[in-house]
Backbone as CSV, one residue per row, in Angstrom:
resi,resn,N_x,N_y,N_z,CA_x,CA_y,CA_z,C_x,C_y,C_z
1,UNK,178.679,-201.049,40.171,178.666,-202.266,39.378,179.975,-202.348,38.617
2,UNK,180.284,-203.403,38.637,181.408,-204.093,37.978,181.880,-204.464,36.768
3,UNK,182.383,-204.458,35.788,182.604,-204.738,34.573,182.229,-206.182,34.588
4,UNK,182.372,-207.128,35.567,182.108,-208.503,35.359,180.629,-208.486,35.884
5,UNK,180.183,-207.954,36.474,178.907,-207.592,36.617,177.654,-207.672,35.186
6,UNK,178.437,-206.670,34.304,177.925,-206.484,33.593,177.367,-207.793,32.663
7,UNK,178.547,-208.639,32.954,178.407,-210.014,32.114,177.990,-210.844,32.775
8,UNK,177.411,-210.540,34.222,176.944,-211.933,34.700,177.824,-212.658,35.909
9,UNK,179.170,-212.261,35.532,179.780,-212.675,36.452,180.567,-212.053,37.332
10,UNK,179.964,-211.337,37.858,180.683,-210.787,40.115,180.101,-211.885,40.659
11,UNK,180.732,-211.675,41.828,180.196,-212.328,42.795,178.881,-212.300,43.092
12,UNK,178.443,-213.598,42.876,176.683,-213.722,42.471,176.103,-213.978,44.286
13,UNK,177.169,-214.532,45.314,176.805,-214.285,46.744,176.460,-213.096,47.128
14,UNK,177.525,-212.254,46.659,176.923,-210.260,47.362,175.960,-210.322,46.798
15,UNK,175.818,-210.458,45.224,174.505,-209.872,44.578,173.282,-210.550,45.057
16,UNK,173.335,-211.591,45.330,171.951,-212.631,46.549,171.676,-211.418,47.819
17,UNK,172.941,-211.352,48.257,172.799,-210.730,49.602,171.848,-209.270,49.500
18,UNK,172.996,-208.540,48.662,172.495,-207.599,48.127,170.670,-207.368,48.066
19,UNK,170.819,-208.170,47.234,168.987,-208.272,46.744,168.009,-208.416,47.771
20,UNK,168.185,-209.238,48.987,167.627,-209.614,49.922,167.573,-208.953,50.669
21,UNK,168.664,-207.684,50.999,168.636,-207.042,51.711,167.343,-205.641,51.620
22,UNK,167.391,-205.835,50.405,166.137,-205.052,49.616,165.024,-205.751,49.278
23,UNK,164.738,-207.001,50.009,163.801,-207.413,50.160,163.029,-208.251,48.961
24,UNK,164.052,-208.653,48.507,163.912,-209.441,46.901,163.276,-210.710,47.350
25,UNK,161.933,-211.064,46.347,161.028,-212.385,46.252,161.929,-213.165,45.538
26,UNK,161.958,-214.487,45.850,162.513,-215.456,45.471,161.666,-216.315,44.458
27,UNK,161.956,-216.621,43.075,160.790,-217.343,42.424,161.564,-218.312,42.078
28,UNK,160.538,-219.233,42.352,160.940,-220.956,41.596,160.552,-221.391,40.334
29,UNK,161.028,-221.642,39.424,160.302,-221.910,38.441,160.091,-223.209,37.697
30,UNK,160.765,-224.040,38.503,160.495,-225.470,38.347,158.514,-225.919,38.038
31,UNK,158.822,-227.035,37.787,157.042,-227.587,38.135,156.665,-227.243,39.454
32,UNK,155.531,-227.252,39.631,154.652,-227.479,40.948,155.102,-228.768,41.607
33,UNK,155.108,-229.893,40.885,155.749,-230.924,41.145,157.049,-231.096,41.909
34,UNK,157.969,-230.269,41.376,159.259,-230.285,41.810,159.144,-229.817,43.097
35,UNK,158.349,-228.402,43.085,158.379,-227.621,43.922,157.769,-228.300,45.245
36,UNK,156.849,-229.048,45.179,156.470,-229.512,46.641,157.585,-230.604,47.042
37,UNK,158.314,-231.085,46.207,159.363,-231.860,46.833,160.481,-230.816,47.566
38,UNK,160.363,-229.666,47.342,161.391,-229.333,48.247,161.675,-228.174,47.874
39,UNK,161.928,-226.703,48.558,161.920,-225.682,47.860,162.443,-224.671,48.856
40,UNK,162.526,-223.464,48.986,163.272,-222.324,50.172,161.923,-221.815,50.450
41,UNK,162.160,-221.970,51.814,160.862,-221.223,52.576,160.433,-220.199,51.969
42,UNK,159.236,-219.535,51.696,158.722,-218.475,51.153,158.482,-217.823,49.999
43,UNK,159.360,-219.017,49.266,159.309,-218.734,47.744,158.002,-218.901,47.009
44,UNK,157.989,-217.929,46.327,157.108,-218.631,45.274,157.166,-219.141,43.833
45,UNK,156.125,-219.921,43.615,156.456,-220.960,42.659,155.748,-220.576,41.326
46,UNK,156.358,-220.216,40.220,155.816,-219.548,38.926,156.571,-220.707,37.814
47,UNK,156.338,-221.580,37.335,156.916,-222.302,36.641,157.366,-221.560,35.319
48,UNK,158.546,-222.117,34.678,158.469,-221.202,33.526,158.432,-221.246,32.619
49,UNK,157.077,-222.618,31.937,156.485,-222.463,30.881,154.942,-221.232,31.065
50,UNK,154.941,-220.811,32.560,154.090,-220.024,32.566,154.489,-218.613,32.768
51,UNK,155.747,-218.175,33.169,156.278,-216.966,33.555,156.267,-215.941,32.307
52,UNK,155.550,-216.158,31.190,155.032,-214.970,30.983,153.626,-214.626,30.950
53,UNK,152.921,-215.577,31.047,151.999,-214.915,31.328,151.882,-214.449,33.234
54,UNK,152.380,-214.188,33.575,152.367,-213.656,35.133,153.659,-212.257,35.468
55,UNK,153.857,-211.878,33.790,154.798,-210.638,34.039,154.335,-209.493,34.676
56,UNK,152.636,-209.435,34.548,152.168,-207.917,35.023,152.088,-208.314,37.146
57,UNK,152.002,-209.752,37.217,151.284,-210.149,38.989,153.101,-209.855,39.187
58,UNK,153.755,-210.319,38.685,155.766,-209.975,39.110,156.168,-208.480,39.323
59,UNK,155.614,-207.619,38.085,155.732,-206.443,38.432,155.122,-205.512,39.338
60,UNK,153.616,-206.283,40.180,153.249,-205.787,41.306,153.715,-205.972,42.351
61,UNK,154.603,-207.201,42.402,155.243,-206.934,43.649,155.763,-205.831,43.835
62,UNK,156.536,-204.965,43.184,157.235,-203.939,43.190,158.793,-204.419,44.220
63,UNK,159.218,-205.608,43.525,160.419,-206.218,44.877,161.403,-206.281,43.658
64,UNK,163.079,-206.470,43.945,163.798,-207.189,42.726,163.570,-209.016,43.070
65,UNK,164.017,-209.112,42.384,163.517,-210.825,41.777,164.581,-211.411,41.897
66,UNK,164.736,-212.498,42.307,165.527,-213.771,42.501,165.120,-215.097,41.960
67,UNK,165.445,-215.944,40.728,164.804,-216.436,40.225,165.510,-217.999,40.187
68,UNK,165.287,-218.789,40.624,165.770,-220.421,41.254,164.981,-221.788,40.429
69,UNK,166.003,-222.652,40.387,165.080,-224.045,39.508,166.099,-224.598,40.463
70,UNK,166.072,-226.196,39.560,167.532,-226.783,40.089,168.490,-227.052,39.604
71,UNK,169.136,-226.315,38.612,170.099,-226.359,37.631,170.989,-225.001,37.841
72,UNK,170.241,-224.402,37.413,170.229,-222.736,36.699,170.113,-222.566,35.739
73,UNK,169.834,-223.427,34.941,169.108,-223.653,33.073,168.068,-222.502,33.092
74,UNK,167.121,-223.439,33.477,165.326,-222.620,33.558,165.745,-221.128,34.443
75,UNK,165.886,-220.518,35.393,166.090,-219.670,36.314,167.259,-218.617,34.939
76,UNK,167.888,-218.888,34.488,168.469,-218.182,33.685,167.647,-217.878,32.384
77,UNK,166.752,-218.821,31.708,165.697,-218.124,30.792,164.953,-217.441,31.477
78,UNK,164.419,-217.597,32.926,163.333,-216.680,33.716,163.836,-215.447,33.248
79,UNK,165.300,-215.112,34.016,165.735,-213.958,34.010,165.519,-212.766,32.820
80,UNK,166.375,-213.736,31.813,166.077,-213.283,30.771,165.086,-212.896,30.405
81,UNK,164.012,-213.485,30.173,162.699,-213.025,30.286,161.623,-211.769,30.869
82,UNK,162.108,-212.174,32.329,162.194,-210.848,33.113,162.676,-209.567,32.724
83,UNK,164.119,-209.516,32.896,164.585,-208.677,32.265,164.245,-208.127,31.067
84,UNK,163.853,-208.429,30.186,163.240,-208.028,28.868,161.862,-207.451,29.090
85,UNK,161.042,-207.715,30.173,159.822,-206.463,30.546,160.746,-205.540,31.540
86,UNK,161.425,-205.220,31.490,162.104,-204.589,32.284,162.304,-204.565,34.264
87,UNK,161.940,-205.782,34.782,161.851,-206.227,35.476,163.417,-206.678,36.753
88,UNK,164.041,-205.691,37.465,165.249,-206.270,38.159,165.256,-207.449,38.700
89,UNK,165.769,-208.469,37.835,166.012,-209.975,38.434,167.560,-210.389,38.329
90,UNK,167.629,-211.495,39.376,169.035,-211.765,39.237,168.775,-213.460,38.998
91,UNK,169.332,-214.274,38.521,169.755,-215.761,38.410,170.390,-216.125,39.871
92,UNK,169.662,-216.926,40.972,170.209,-217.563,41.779,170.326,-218.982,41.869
93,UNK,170.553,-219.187,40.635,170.356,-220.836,40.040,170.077,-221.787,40.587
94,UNK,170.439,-222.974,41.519,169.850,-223.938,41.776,169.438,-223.921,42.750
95,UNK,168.281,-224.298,43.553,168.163,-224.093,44.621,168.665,-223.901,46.132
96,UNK,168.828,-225.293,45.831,169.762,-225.686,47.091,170.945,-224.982,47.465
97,UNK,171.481,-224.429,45.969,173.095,-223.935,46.599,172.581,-222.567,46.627
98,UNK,171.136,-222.148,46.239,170.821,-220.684,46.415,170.520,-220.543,48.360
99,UNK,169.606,-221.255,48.431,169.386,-221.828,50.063,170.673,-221.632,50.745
100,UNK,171.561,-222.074,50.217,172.955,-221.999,51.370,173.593,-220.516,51.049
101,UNK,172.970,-219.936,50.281,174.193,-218.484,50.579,173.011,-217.588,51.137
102,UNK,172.062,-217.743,51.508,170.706,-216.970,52.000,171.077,-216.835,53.516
């Protein structure tokens, strides 16, 4: 890991790759709403006025976390969040441009 790493900013493509390669769940945290309009195959959808109460069902996956809205607003409080139960997540912010480096 990288000194810019540390802050968030390396290259957030390897670190996608990276993650996936280890088999990282992808969470959406938009509405349900949003989410049936359009979303990355296989994801699942944890909105995140609810993502804490669903910290203990996240930590059973036993996967690192990839966490997507359509901004990177929301997906960056996920993280945060995450991270604070001690949970390996990364910010793959908006969807769509998360979709294209997958």
């Amino acid at each position: 890991m990288g000194l810019l790493d540390l802050f968030g900013l390396g290259n957030k493509s390897d670190n996608i790759q990276e993650y996936m390669t280890r088999g990282a769940v992808i969470i959406d945290v938009r509405t349900s709403g949003e989410f049936r309009e359009g979303h990355i195959k296989n994801s699942k959808n944890i909105a995140l006025d609810t993502i804490s109460n669903k910290i203990q069902e996240i930590k059973n996956l036993k996967k690192p976390i990839i966490v997507c809205c359509k901004s990177g607003m929301r997906s960056s409080q996920a993280a945060s969040i995450l991270k604070s139960h001690g949970i390996e997540v990364i910010n793959g912010g908006g969807w769509e441009s998360l979709q294209n480096k997958l």
